[in-house]
SERO-4910 file (N, C-alpha, C, O; in steps of 0.05 Angstrom, whole numbers):
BEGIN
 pado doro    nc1    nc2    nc3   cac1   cac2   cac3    cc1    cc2    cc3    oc1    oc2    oc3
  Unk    A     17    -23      0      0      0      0     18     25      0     37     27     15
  Unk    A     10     43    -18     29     70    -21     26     84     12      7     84     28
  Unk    A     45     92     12     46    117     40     58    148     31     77    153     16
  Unk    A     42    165     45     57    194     32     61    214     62     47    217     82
  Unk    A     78    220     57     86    241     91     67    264     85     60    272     63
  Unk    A     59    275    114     46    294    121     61    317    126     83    307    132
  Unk    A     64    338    127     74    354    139     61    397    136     57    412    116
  Unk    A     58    401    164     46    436    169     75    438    187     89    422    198
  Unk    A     75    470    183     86    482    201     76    493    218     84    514    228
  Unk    A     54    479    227     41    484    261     46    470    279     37    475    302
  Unk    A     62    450    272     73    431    289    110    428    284    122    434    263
  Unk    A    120    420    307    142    413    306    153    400    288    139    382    278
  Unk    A    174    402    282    187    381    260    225    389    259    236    408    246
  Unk    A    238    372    275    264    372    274    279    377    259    298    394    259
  Unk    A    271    360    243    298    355    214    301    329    218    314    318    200
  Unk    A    290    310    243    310    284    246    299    275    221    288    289    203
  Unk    A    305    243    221    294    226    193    269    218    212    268    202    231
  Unk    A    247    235    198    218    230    206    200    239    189    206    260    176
  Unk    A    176    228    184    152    250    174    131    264    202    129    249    222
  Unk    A    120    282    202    101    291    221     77    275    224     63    277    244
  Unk    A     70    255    198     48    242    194     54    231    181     75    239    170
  Unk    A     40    199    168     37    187    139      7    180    139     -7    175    158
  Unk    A      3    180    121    -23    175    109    -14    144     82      4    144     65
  Unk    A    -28    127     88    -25     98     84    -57     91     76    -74     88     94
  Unk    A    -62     90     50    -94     77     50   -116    104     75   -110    128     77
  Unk    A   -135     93     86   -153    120     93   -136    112    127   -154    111    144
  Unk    A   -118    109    136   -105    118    165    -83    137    163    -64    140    148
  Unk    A    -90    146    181    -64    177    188    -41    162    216    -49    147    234
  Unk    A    -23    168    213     -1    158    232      9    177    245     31    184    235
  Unk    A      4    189    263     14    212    270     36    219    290     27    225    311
  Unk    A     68    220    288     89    220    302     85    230    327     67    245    334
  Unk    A    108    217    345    103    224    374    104    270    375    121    286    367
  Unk    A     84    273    385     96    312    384     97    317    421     90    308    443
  Unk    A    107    331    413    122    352    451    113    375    441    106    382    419
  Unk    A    115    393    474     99    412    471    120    440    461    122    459    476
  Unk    A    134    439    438    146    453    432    138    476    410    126    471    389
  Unk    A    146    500    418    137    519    390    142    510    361    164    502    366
  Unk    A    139    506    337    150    498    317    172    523    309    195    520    301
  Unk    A    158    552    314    172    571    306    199    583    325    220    591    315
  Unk    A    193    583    348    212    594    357    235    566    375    257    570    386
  Unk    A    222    544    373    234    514    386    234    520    410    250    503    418
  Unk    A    227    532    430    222    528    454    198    514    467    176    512    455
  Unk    A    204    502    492    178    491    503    150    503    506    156    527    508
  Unk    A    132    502    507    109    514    514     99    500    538     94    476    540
  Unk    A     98    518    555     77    514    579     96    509    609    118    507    599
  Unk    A     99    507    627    113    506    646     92    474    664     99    457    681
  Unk    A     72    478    654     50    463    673     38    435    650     40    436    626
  Unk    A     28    413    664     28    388    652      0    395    631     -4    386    609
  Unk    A    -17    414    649    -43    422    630    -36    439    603    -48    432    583
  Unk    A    -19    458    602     -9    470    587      3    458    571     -4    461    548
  Unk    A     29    438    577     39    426    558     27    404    535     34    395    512
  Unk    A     -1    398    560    -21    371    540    -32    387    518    -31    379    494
  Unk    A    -42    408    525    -51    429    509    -35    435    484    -46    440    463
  Unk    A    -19    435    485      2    445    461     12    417    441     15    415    417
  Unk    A     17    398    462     13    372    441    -10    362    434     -5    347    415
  Unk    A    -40    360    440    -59    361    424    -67    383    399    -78    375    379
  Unk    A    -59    410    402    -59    427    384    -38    424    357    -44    430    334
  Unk    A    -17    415    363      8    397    342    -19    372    334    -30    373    312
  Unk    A    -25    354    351    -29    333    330    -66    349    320    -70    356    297
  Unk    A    -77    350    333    -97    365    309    -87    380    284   -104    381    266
  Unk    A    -68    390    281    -54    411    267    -45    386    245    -43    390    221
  Unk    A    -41    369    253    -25    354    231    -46    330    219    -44    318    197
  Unk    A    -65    327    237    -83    315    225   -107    330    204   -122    316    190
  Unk    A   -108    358    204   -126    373    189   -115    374    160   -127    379    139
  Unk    A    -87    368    163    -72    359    132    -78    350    119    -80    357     95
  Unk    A    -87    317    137    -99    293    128   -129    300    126   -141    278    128
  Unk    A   -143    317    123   -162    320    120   -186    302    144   -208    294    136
  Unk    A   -180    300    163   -177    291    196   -186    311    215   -188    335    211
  Unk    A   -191    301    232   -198    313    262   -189    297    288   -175    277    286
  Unk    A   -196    305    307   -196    296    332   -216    274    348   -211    264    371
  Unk    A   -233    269    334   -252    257    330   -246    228    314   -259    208    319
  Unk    A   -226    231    295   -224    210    276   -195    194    288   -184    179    272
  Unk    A   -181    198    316   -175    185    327   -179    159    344   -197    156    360
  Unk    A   -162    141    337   -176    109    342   -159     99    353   -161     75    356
  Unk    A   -128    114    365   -117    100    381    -98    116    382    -84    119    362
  Unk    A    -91    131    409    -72    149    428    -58    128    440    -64    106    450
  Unk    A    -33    144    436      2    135    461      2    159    471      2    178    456
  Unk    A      1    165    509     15    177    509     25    167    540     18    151    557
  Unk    A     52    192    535     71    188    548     87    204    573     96    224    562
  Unk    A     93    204    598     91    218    606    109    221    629    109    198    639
  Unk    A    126    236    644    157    242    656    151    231    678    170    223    693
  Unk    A    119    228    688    113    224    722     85    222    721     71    242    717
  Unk    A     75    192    726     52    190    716     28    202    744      3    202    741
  Unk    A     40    210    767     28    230    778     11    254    768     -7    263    782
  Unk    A     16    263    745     14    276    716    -14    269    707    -29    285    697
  Unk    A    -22    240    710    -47    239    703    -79    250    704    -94    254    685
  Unk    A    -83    252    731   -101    259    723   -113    292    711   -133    298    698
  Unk    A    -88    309    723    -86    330    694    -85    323    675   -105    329    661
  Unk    A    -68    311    664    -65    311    633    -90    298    625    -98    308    604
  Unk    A   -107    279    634   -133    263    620   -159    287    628   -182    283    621
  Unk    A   -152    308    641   -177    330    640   -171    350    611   -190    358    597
  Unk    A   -155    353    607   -147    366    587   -151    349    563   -169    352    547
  Unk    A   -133    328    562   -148    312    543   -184    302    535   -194    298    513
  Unk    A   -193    302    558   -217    298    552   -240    315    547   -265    312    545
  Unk    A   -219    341    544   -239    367    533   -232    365    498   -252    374    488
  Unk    A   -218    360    483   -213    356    458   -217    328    452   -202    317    436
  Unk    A   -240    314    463   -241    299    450   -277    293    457   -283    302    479
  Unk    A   -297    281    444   -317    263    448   -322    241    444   -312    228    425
  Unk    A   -345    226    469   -349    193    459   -360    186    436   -381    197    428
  Unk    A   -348    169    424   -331    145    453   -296    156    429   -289    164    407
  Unk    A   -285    144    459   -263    166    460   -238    145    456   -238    123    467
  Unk    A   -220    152    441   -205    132    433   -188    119    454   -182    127    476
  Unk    A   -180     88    436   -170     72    450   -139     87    462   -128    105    450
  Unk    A   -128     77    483   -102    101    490    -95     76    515   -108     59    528
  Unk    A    -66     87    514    -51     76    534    -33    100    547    -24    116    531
  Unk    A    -26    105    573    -10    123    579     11    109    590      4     86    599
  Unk    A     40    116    593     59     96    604     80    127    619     77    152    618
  Unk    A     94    113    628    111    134    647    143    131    624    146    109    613
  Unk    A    161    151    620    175    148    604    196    169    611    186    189    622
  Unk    A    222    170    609    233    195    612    229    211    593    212    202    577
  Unk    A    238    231    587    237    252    563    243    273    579    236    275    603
  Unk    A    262    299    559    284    304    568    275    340    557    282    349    535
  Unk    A    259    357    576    262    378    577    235    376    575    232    400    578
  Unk    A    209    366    571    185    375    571    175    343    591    187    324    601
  Unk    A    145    351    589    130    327    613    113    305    605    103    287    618
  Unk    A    113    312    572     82    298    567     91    299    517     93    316    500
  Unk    A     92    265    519     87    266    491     72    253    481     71    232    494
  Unk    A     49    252    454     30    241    437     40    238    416     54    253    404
  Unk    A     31    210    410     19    200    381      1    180    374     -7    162    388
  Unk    A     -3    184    356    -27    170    341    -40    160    316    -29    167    295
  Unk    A    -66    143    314    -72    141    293    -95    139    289   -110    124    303
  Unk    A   -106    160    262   -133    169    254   -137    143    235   -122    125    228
  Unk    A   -169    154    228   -177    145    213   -197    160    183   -221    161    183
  Unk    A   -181    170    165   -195    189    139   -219    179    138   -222    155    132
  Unk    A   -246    200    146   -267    194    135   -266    186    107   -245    193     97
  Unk    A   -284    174     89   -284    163     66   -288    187     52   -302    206     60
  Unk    A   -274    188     26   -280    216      4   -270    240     10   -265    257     -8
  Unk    A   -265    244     37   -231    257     41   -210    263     32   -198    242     33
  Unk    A   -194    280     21   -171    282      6   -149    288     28   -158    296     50
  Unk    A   -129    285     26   -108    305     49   -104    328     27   -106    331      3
  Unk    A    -98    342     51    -93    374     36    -60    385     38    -55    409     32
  Unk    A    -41    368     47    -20    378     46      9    348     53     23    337     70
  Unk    A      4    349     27     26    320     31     42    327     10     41    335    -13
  Unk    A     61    319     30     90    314     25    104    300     -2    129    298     -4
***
């Protein structure tokens, strides 16, 4: 099955060897994102609510490419410095999202200057185009 990379500059994007997304048949793959500015590379947010905030805003941002939403998520990773962290981060999460609410696992992980990372994978409503591939 063909795959084509995603990529906005509303979301982070290193330079490493990555795409921000692939789009494969009607699923979106959406790379792990941190809560980092794309423009100026600094962190955003000092607080775990803040920072969830800024990595759901990256992966919406990269799924609207895909001609996607937040809604058309069917299965969240995320990840997180101190899983004390939780039950902030799942209030915030569960304002950007409605039921029934995707499948997700949260795990405790280091990561190295911010608190909290996502990724994921949509699913292209049918007759959908993406609007910005790579």
């Amino acid at each position: 099955m063909e795959k084509q990379s995603l990529y906005t500059d509303k979301a982070l994007h290193s330079g490493a060897s990555y795409s921000q997304g692939i789009v494969s048949g009607d699923l979106v793959f959406v790379s792990g994102q941190v809560p980092v500015d794309p423009a100026t590379k600094q962190i955003k947010g000092g607080s775990i609510r803040e920072q969830t905030h800024a990595v759901l805003q990256s992966i919406r941002a990269i799924l609207a490419e895909a001609g996607a939403g937040m809604d058309d998520i069917v299965k969240l990773n995320c990840y997180l410095t101190d899983l004390k962290h939780f039950t902030e981060m799942n209030e915030v999460f569960s304002s950007y999202f409605n039921e029934p609410y995707p499948a997700r696992i949260t795990v405790g992980v280091q990561l190295i200057g911010f608190d909290v990372e996502m990724d994921c994978i949509a699913r292209i409503s049918s007759g959908v185009k993406p609007v910005c591939i790579k």
